[in-house]
C-alpha positions in Angstrom: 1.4 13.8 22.5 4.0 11.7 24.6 4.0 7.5 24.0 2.6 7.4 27.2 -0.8 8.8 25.8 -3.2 6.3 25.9 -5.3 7.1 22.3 -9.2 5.4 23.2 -10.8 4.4 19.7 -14.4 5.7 18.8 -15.7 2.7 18.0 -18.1 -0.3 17.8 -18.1 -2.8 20.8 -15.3 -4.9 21.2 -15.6 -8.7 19.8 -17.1 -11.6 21.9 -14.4 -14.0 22.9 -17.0 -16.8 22.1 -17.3 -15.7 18.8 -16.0 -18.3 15.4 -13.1 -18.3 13.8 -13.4 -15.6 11.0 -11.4 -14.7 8.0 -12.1 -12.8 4.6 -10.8 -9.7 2.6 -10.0 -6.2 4.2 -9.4 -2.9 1.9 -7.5 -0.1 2.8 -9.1 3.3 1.1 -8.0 6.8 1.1 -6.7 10.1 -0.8 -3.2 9.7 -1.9 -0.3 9.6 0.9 -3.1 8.7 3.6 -0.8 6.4 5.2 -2.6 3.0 3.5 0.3 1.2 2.7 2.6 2.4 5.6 -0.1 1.0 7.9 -0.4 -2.3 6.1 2.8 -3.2 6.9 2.0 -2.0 10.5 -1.0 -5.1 10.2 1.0 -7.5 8.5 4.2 -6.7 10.9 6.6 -6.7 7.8 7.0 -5.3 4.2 4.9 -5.9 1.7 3.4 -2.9 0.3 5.8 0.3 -1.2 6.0 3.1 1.0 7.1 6.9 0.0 6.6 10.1 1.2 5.5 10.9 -2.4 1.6 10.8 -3.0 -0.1 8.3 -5.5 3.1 5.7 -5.5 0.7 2.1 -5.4 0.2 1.1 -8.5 -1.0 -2.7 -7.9 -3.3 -4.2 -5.2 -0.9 -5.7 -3.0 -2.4 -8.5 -0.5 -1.1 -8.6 2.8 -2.0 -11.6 5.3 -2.5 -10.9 8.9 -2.8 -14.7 10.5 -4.3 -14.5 14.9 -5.5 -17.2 16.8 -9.1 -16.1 16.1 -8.8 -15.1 12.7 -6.9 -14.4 9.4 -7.0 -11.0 7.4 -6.3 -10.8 3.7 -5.8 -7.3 3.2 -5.6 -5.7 -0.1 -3.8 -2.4 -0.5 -5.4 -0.1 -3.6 -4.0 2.8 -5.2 -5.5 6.0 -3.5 -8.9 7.0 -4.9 -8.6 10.7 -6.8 -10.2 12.7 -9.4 -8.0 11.3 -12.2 -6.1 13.6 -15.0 -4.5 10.6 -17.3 -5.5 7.5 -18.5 -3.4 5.8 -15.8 -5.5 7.7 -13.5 -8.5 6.6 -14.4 -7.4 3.0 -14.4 -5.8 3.1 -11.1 -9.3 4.6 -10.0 -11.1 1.4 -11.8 -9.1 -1.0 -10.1 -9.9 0.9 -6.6 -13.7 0.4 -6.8 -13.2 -3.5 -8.8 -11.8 -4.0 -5.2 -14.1 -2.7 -3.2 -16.7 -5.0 -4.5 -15.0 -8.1 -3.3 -14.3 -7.6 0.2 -15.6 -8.1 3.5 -14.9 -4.8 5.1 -13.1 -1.4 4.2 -11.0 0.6 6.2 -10.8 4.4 5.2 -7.7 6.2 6.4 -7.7 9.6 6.6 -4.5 11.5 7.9 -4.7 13.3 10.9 -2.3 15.7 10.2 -4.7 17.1 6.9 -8.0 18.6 8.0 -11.1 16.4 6.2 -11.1 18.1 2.6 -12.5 17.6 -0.8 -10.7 14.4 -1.5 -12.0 13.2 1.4 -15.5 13.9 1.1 -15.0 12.7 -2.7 -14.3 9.0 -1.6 -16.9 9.4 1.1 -19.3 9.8 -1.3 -18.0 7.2 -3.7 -18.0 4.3 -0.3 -21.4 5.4 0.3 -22.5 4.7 -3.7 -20.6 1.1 -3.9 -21.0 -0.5 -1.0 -24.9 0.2 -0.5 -26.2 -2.5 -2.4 -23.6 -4.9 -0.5 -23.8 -3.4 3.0 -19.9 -3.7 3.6 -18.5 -1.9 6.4 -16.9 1.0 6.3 -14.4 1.4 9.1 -13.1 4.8 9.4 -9.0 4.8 10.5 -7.6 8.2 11.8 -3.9 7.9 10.8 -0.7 9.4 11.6 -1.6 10.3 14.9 2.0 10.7 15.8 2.1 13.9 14.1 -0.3 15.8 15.9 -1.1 16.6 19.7 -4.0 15.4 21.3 -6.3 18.5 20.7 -6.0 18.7 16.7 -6.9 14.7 17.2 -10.1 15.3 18.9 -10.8 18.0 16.4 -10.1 15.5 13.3 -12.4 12.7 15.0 -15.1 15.1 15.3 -14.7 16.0 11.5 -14.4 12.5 10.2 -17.6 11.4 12.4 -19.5 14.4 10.6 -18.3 12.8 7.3 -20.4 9.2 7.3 -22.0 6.6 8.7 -19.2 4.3 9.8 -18.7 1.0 11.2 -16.2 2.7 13.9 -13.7 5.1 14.3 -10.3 4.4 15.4 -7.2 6.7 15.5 -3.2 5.4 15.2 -0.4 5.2 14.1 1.6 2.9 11.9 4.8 4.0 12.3 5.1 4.5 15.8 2.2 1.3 16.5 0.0 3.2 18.4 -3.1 1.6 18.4 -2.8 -1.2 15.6 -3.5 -4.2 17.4 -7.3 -2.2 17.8 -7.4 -1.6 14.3 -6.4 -5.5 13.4 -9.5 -6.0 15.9 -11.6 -4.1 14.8 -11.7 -5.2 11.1 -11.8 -8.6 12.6 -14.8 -8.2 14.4 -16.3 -7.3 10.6 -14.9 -10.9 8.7 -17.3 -13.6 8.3 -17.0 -16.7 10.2 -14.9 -19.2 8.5 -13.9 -23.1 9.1 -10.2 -22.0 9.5 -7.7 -19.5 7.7 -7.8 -18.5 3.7 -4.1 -18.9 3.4 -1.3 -20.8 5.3 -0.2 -19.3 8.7 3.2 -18.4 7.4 2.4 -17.0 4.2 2.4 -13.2 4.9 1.9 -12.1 1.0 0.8 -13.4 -2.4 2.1 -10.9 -4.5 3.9 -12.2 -7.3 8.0 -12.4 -6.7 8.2 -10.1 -9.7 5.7 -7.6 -8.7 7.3 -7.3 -5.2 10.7 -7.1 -7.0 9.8 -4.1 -9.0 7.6 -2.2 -6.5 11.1 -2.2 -4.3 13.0 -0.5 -7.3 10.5 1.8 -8.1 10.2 2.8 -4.0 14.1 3.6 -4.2 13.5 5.3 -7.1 10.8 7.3 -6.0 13.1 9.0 -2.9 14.9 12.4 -3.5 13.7 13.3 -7.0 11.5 16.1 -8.1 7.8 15.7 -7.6 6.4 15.6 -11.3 8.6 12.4 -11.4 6.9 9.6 -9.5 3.6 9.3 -11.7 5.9 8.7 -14.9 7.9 5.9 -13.5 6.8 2.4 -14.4 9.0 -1.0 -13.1 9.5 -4.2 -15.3 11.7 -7.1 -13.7 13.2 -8.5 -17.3 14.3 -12.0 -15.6 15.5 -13.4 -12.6 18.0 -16.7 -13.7 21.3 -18.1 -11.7 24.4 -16.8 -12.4 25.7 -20.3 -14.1 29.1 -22.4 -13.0 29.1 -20.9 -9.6 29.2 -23.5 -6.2 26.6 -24.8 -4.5 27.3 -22.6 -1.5 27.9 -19.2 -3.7 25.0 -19.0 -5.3 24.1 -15.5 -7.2 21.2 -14.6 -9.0 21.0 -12.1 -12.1 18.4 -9.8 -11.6 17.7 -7.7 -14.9 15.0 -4.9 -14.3 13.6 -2.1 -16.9 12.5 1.6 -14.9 10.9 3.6 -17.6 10.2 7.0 -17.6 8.1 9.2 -20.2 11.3 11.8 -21.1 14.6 11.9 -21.5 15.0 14.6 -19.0 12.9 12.8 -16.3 15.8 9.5 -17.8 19.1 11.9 -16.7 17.1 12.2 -13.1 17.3 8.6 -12.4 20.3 7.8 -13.6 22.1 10.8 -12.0 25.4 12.7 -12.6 28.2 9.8 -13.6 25.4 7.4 -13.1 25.4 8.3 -9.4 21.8 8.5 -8.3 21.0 5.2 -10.3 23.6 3.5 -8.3 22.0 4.4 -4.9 18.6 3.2 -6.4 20.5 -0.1 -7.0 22.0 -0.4 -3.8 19.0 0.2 -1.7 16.8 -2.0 -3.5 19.3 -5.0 -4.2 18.9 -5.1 -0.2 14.8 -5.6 -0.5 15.3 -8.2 -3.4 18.0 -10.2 -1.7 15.6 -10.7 1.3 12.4 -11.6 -0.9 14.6 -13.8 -3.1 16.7 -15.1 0.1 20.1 -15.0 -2.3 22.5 -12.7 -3.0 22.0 -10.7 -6.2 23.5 -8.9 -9.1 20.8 -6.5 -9.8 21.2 -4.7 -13.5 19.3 -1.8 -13.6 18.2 0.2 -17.3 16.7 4.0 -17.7 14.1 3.6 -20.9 11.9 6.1 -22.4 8.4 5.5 -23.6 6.8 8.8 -24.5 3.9 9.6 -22.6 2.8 5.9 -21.3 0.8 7.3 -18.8 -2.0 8.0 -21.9 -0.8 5.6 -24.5 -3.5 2.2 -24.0 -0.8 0.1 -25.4 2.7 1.0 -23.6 -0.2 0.9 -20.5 -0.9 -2.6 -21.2 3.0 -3.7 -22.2 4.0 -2.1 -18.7 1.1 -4.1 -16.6 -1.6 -1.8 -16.2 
């Protein structure tokens, strides 16, 4: 497909321009690695949610805040809905539909470069179960459309119109921002009206500065290692304090952050040959935290072991979860 290609959604009619202000809470569904967290940065028009090209790597709902003249999305990015095999798992799955009871309208990506599959109907099914009784919308976002031509799209509309009942279907892409501005108008459209926005107009997140702080380490961490690996990492920021007697105009700020793993072999991956690989990890995520902490930093990164968290209710709760 060349950029030229003009992609035409699916969808509902477009919104009256005499319509109210309207704001309220948008969730982003889908099978791991559907492209929900690329694409709310895509919304949001900067970086608030960890991206990888690993599957399953959200681990909190992360709220990004999408401010227009005619309206103000809060949207909240879950981890992706699957049929869970730890005790994480299931948690992650529990904090997926806890979500989905609290907004105003869904949006459920599906890739189209993955034909509609089990894990696909799976969700369908669960959308259709919890939103019944509450009637929220259920808009269905074809993703990654850079990645196919225009044929296999076609194909995967058809296949995802077969799949439910939806509020409209729209196809883009994140990366390359085909399309988004429809998608932000489409879930829109699906807000209720509202005296004026939810959140100031320059706030773009309110994920906690520690939260944000650790998803960054764990995204750098996530890249280049060996695919059993990104399930059994967990992220604790330690503290955050001013490096003391430095001037007023050299500020530095101590950054101390815990990466645990659930082995000690997965513990020699991240740290690396010579502490190598756990240097890059450093370096690119020092870059992230500088910009959310807007000073220089000193990050101090430690490789723990706690055995098994993933099923262990305690280490679960001591890491966040």
């Amino acid at each position: 497909m060349s950029d030229d290609d003009e992609l035409v959604p699916v969808a509902t009619g477009a919104p009256d321009g005499q319509t109210p202000y309207r704001a309220g809470f948008a969730c982003l569904v889908g099978r791991p690695n559907a492209g929900k967290s690329t694409l709310t940065n895509a919304l949001v028009g900067d970086k608030v949610a960890i991206t990888s090209s690993k599957p399953q790597t959200t681990r909190h709902t992360i709220r990004g805040i999408v401010t227009r003249p005619d309206g103000q999305i809060v949207l909240v990015d879950t981890p992706g809905l699957h049929k869970p095999r730890t005790l994480l798992g299931r948690r992650l799955n529990d904090l997926v539909r806890e979500t989905l009871l609290g907004v105003d309208v869904i949006g459920f990506c599906l890739p189209a470069d993955q034909k509609v599959g089990p894990g696909d109907s799976f969700i369908a099914a669960e959308l259709a179960e919890l939103v019944q009784a509450k009637r929220v919308p259920v808009v269905a976002i074809v993703t990654k459309t850079d990645a196919v031509d225009r044929d296999r799209l076609v194909e995967q509309l058809i296949a995802v119109d077969r799949l439910g009942d939806w509020a409209g279907i729209v196809p883009c892409s994140a990366r390359r921002g085909d399309q988004v501005e429809v998608v932000r108008d489409l879930l829109v459209e699906h807000l209720p009206a509202s005296p004026g926005p939810l959140y100031p107009q320059d706030v773009l997140t309110d994920e906690p500065t520690e939260t944000m702080i650790a998803e960054l380490v764990r995204e750098a961490a996530l890249e280049g290692v060996r695919d059993e690996l990104p399930h059994s990492i967990a992220v604790v920021v330690d503290e955050i304090v001013p490096r003391p007697g430095r001037a007023e105009d050299d500020q530095l700020l101590d950054v101390r952050v815990n990466v645990f793993v659930e082995r000690d072999s997965q513990k020699a991956i991240i740290i690396g040959r010579g502490g190598s690989r756990l240097r890059e990890v450093g370096s690119t995520a020092r870059a992230g935290i500088e910009k959310v902490l807007g000073s220089r930093v000193f990050l101090d990164l430690h490789v723990k072991v706690a055995k098994d968290w993933q099923g262990d209710p305690k280490q679960l709760q001591r890491l966040g979860f």
